[in-house]
mmCIF file of the N, C-alpha and C atoms, coordinates in Angstrom:
data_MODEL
# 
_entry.id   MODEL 
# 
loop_
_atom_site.group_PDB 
_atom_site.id 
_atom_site.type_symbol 
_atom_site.label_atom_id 
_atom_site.label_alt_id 
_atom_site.label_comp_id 
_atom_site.label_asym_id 
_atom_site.label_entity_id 
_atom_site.label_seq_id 
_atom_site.pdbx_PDB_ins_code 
_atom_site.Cartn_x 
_atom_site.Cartn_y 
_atom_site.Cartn_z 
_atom_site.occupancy 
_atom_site.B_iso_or_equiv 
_atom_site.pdbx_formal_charge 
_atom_site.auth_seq_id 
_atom_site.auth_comp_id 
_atom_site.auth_asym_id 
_atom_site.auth_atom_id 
_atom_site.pdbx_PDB_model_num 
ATOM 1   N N  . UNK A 1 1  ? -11.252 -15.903 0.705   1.00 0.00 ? 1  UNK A N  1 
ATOM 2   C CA . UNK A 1 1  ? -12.013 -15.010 -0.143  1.00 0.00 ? 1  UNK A CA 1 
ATOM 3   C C  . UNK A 1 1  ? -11.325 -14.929 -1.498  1.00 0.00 ? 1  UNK A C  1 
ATOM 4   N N  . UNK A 1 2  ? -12.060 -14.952 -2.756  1.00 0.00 ? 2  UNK A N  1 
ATOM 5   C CA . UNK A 1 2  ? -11.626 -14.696 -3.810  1.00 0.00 ? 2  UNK A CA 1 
ATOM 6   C C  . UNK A 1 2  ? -10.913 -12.929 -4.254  1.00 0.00 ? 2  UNK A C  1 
ATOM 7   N N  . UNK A 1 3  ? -10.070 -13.320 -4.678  1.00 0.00 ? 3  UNK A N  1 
ATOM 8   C CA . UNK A 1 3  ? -9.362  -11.888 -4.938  1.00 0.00 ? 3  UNK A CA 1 
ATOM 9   C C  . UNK A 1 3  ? -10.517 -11.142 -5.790  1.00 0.00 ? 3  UNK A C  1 
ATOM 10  N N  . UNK A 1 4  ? -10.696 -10.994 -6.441  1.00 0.00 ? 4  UNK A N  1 
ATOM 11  C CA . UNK A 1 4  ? -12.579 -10.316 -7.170  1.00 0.00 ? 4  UNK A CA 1 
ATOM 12  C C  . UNK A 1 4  ? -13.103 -10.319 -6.303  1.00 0.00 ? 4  UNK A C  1 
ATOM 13  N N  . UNK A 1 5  ? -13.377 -10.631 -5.259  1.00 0.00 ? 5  UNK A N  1 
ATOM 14  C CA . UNK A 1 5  ? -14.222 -10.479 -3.926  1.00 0.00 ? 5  UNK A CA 1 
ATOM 15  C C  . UNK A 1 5  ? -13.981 -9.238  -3.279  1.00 0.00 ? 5  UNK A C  1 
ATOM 16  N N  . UNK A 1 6  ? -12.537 -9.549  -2.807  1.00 0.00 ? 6  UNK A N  1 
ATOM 17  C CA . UNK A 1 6  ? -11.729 -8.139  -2.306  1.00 0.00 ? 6  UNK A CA 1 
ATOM 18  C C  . UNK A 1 6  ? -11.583 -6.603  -3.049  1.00 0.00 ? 6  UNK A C  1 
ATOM 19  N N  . UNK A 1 7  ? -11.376 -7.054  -4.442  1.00 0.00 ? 7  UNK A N  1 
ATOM 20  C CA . UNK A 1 7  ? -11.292 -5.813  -5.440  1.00 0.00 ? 7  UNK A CA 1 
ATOM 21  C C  . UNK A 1 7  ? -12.739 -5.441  -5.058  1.00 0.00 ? 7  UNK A C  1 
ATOM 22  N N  . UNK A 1 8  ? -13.226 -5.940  -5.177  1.00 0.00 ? 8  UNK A N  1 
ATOM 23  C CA . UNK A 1 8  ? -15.019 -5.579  -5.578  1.00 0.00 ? 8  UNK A CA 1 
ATOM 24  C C  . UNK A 1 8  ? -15.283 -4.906  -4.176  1.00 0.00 ? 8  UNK A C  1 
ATOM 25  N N  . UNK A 1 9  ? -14.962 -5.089  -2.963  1.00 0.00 ? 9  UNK A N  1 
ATOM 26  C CA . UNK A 1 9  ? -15.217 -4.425  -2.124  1.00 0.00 ? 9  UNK A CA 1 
ATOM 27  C C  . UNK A 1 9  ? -14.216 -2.975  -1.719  1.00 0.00 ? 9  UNK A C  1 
ATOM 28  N N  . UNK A 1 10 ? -13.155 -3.656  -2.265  1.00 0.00 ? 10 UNK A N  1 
ATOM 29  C CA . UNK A 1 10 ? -12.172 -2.178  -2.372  1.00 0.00 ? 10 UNK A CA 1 
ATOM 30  C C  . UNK A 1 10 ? -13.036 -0.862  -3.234  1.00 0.00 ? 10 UNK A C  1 
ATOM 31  N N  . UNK A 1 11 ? -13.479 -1.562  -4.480  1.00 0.00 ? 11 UNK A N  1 
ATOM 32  C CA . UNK A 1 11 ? -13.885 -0.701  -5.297  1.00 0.00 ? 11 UNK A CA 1 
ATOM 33  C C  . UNK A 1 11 ? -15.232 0.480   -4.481  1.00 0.00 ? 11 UNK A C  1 
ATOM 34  N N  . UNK A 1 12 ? -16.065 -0.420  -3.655  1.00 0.00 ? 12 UNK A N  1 
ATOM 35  C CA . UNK A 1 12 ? -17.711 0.008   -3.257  1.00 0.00 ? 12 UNK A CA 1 
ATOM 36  C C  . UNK A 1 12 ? -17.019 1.205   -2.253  1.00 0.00 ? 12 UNK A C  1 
ATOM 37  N N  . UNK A 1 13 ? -15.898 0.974   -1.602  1.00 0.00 ? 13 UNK A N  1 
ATOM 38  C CA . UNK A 1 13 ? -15.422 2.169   -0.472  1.00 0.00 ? 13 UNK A CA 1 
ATOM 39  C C  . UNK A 1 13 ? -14.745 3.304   -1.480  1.00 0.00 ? 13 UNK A C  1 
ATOM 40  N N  . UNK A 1 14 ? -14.834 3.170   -2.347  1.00 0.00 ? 14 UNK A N  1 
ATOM 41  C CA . UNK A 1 14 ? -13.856 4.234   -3.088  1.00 0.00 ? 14 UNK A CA 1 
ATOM 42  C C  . UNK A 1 14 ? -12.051 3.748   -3.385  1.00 0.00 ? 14 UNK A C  1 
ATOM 43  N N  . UNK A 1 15 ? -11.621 2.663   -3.248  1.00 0.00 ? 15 UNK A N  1 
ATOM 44  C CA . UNK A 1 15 ? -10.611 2.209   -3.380  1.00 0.00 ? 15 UNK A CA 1 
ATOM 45  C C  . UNK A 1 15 ? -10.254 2.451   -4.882  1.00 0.00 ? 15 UNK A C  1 
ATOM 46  N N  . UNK A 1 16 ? -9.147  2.257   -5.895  1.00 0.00 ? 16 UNK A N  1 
ATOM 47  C CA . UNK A 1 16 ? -8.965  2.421   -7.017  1.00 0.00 ? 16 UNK A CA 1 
ATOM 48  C C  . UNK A 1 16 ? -7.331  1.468   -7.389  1.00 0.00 ? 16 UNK A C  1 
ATOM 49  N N  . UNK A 1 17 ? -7.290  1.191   -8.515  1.00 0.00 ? 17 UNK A N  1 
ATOM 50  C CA . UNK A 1 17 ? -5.901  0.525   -8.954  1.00 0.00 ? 17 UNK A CA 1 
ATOM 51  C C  . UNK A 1 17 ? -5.209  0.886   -9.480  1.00 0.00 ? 17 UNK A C  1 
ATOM 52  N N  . UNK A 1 18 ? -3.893  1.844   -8.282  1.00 0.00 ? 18 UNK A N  1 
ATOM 53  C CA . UNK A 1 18 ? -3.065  2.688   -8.927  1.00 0.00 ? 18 UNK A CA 1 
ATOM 54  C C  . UNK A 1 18 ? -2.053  2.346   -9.957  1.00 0.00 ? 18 UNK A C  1 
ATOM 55  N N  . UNK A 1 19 ? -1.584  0.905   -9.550  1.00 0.00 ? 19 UNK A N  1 
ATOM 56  C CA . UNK A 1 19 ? -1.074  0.348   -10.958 1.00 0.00 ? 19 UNK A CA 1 
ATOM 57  C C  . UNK A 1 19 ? -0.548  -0.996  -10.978 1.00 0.00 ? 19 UNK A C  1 
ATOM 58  N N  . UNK A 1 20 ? -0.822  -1.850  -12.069 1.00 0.00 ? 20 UNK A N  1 
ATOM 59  C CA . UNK A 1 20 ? -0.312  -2.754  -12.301 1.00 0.00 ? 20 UNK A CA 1 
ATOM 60  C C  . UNK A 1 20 ? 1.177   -3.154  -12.581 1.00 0.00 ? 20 UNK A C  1 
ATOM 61  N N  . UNK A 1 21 ? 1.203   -4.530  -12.549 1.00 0.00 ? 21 UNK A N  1 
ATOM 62  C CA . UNK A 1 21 ? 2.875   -4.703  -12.856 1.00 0.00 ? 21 UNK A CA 1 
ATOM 63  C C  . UNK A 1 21 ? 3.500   -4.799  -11.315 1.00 0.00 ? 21 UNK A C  1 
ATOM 64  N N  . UNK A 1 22 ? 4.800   -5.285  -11.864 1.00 0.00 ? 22 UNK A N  1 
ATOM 65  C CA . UNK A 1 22 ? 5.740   -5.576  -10.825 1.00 0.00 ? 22 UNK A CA 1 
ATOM 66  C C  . UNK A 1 22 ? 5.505   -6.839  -10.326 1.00 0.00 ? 22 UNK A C  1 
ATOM 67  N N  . UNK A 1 23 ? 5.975   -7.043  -8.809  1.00 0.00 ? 23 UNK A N  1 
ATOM 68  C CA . UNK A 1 23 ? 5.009   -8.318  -8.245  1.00 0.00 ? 23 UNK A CA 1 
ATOM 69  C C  . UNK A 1 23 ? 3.635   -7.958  -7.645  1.00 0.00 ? 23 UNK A C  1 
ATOM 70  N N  . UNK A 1 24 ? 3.487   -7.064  -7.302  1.00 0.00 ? 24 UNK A N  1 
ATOM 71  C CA . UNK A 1 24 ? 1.569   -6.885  -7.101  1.00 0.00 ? 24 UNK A CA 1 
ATOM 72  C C  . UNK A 1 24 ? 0.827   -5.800  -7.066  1.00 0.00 ? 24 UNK A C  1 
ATOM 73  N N  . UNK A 1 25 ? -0.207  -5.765  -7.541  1.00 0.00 ? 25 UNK A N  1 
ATOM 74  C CA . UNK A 1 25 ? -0.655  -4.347  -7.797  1.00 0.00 ? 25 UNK A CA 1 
ATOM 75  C C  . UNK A 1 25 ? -0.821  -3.849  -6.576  1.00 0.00 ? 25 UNK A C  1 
ATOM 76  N N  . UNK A 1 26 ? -1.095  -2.372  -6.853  1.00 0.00 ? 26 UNK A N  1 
ATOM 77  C CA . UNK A 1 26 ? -1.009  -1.301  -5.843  1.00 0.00 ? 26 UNK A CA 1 
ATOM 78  C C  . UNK A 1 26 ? -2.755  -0.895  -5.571  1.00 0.00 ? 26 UNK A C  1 
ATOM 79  N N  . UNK A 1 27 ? -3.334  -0.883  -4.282  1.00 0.00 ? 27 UNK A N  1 
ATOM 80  C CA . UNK A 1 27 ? -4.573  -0.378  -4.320  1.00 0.00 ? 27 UNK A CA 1 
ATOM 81  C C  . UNK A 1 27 ? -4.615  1.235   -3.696  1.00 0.00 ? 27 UNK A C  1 
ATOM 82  N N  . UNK A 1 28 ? -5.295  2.469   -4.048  1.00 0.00 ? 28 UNK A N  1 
ATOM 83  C CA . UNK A 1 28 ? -4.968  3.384   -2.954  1.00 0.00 ? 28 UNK A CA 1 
ATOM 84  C C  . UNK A 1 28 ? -6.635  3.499   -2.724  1.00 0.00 ? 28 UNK A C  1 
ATOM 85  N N  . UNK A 1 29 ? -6.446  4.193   -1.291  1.00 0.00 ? 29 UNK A N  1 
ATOM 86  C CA . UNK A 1 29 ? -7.633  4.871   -1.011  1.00 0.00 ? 29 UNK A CA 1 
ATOM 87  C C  . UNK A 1 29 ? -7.746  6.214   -0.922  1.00 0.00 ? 29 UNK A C  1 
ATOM 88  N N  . UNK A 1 30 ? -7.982  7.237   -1.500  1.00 0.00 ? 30 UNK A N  1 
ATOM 89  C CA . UNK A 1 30 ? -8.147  8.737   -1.758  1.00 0.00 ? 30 UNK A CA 1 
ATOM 90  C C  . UNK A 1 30 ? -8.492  9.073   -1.112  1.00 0.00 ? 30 UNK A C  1 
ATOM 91  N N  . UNK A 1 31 ? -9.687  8.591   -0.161  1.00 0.00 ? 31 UNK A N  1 
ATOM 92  C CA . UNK A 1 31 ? -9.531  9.523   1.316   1.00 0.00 ? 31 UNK A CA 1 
ATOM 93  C C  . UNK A 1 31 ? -8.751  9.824   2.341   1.00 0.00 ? 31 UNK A C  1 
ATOM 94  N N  . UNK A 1 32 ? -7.774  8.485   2.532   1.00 0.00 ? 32 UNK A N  1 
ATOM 95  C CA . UNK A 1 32 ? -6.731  8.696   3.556   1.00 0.00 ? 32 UNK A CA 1 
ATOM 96  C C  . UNK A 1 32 ? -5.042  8.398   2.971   1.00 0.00 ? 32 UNK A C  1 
ATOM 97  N N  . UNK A 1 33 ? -5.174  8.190   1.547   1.00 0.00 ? 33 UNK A N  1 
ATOM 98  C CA . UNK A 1 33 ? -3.693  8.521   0.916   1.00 0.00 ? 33 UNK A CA 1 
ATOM 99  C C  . UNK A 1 33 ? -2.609  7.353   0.646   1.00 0.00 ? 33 UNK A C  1 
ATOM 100 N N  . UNK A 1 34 ? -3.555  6.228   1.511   1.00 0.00 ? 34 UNK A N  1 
ATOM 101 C CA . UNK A 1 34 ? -2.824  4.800   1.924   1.00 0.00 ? 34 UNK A CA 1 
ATOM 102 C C  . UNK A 1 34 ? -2.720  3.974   0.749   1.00 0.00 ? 34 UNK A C  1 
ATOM 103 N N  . UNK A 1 35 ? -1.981  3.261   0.829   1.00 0.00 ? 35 UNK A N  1 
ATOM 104 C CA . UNK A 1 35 ? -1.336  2.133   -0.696  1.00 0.00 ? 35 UNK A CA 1 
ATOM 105 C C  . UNK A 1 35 ? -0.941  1.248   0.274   1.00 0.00 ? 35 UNK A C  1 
ATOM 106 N N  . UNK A 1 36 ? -1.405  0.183   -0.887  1.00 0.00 ? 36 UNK A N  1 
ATOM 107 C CA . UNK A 1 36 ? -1.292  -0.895  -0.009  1.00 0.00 ? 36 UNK A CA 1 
ATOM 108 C C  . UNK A 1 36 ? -1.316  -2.594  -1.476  1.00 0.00 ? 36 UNK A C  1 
ATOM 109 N N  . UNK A 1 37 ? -1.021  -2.947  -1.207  1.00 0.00 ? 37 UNK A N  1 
ATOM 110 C CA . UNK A 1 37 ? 0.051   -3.913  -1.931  1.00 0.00 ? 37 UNK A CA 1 
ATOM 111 C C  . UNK A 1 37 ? -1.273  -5.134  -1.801  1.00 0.00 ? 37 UNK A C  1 
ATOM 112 N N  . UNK A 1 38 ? -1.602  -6.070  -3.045  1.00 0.00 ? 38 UNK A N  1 
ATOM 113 C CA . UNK A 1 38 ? -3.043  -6.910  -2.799  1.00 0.00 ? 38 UNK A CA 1 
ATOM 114 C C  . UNK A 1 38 ? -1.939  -7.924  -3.936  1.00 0.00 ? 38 UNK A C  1 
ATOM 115 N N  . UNK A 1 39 ? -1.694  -8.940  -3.063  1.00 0.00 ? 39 UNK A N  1 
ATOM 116 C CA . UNK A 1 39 ? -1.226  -10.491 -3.838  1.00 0.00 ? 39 UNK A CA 1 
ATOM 117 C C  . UNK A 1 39 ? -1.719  -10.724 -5.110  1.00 0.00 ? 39 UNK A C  1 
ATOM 118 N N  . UNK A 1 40 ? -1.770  -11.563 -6.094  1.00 0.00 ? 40 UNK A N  1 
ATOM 119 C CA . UNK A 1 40 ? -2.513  -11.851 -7.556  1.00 0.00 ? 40 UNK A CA 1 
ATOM 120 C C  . UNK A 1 40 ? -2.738  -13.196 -6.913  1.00 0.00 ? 40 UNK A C  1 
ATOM 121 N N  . UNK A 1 41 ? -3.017  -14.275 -5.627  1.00 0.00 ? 41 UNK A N  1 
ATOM 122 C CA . UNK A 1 41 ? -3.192  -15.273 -5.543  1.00 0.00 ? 41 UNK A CA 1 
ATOM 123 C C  . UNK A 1 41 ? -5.075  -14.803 -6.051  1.00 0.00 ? 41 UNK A C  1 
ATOM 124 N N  . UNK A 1 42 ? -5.411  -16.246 -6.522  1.00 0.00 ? 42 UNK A N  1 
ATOM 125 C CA . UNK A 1 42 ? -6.628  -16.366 -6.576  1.00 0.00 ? 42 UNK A CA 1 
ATOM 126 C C  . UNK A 1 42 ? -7.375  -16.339 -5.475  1.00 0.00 ? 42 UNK A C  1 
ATOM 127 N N  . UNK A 1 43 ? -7.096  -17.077 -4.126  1.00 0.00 ? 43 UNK A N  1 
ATOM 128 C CA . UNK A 1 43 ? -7.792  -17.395 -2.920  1.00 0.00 ? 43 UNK A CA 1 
ATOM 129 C C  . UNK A 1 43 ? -6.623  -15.992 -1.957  1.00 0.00 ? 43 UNK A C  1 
ATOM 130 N N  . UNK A 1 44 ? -7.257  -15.307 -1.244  1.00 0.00 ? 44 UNK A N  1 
ATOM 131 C CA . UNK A 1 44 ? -6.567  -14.779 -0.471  1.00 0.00 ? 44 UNK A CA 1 
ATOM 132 C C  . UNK A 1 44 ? -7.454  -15.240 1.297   1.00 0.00 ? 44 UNK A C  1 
ATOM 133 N N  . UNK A 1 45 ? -6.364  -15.600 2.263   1.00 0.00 ? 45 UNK A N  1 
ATOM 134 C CA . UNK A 1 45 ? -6.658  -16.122 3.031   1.00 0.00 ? 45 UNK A CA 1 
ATOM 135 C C  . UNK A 1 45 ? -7.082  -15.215 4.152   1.00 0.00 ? 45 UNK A C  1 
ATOM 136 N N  . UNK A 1 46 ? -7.775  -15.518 4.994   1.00 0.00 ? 46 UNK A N  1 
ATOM 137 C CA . UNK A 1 46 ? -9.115  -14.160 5.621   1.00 0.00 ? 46 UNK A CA 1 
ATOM 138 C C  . UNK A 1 46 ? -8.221  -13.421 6.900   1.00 0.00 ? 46 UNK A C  1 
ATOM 139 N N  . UNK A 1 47 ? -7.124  -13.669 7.387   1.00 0.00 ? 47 UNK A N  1 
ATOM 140 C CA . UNK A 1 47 ? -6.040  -12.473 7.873   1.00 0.00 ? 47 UNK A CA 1 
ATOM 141 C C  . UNK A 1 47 ? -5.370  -11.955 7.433   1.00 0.00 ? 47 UNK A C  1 
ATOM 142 N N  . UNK A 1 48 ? -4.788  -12.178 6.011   1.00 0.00 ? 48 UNK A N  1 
ATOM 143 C CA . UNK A 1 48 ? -4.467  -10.959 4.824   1.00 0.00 ? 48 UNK A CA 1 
ATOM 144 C C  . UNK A 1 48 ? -5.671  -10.318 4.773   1.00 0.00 ? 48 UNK A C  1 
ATOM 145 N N  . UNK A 1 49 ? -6.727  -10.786 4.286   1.00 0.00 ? 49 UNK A N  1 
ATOM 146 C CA . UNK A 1 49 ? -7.672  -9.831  3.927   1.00 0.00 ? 49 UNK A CA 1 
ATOM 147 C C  . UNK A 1 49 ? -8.173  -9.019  4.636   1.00 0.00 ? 49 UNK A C  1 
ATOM 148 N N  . UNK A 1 50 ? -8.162  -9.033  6.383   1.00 0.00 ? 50 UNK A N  1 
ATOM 149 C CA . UNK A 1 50 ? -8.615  -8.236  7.274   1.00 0.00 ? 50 UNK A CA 1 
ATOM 150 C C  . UNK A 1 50 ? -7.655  -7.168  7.550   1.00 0.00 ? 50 UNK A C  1 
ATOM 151 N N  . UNK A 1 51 ? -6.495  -7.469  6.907   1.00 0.00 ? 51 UNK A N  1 
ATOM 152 C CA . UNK A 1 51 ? -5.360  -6.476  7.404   1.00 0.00 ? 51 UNK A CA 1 
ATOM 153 C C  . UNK A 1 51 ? -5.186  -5.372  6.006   1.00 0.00 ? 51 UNK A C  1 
ATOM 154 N N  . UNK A 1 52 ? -5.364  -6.014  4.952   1.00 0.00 ? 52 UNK A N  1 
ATOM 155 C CA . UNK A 1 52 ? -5.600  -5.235  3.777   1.00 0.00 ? 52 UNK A CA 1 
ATOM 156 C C  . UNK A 1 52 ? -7.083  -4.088  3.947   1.00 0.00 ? 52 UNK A C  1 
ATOM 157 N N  . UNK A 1 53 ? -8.107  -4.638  4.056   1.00 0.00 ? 53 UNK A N  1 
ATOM 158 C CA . UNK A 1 53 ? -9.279  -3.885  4.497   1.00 0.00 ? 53 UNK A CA 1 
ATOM 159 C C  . UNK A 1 53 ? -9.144  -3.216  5.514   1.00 0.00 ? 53 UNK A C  1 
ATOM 160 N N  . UNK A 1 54 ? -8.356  -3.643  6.534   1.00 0.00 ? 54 UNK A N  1 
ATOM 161 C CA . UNK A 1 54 ? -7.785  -2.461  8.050   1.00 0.00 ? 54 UNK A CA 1 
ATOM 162 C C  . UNK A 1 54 ? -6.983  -1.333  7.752   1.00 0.00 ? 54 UNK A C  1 
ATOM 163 N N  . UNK A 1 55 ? -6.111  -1.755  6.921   1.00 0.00 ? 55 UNK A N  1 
ATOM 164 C CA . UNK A 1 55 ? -4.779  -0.758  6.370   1.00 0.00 ? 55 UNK A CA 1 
ATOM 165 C C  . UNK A 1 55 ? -6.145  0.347   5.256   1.00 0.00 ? 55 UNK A C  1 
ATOM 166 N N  . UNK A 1 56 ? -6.533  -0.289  4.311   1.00 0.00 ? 56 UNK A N  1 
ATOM 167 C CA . UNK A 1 56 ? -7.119  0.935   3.654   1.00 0.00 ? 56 UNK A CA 1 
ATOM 168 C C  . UNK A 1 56 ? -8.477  1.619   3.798   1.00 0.00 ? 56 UNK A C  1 
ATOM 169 N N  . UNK A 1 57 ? -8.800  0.890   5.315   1.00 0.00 ? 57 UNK A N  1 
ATOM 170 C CA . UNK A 1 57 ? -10.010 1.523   5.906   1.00 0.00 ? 57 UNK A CA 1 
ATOM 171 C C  . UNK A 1 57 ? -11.558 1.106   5.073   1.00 0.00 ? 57 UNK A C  1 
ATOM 172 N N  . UNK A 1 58 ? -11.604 0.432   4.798   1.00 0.00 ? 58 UNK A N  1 
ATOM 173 C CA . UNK A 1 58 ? -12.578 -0.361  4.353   1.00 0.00 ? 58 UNK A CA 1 
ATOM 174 C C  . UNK A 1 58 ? -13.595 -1.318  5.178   1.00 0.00 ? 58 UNK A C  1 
ATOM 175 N N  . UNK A 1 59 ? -13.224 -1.307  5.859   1.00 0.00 ? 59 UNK A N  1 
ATOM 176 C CA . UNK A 1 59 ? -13.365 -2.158  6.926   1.00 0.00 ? 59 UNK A CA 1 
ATOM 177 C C  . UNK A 1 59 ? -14.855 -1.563  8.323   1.00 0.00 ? 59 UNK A C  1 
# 
């Protein structure tokens, strides 16, 4: 999946980008408080991505 793929669905659940910089940005979800760390690869491979969407309840 393309990383814009993932943001874009982070975004539709209420996800947000607490901040850039470092080695990878930070995503949180405001309903349940969770941060969670999203690679800058272009292609992210589809068991990162199920575990990223599991961790911030998106899913």
């Amino acid at each position: 999946m393309k990383r814009r793929d993932l943001e874009r669905k982070l975004r539709i659940v209420g996800c947000y980008l607490k901040r850039e910089g470092g080695s990878q940005p930070l995503w949180v979800n405001p309903k349940n408080g969770v941060v969670e760390a999203i690679p800058r690869h272009k292609e992210i491979k589809e068991p990162l991505e199920k575990k990223i969407l599991n961790n911030l309840g998106a899913e």
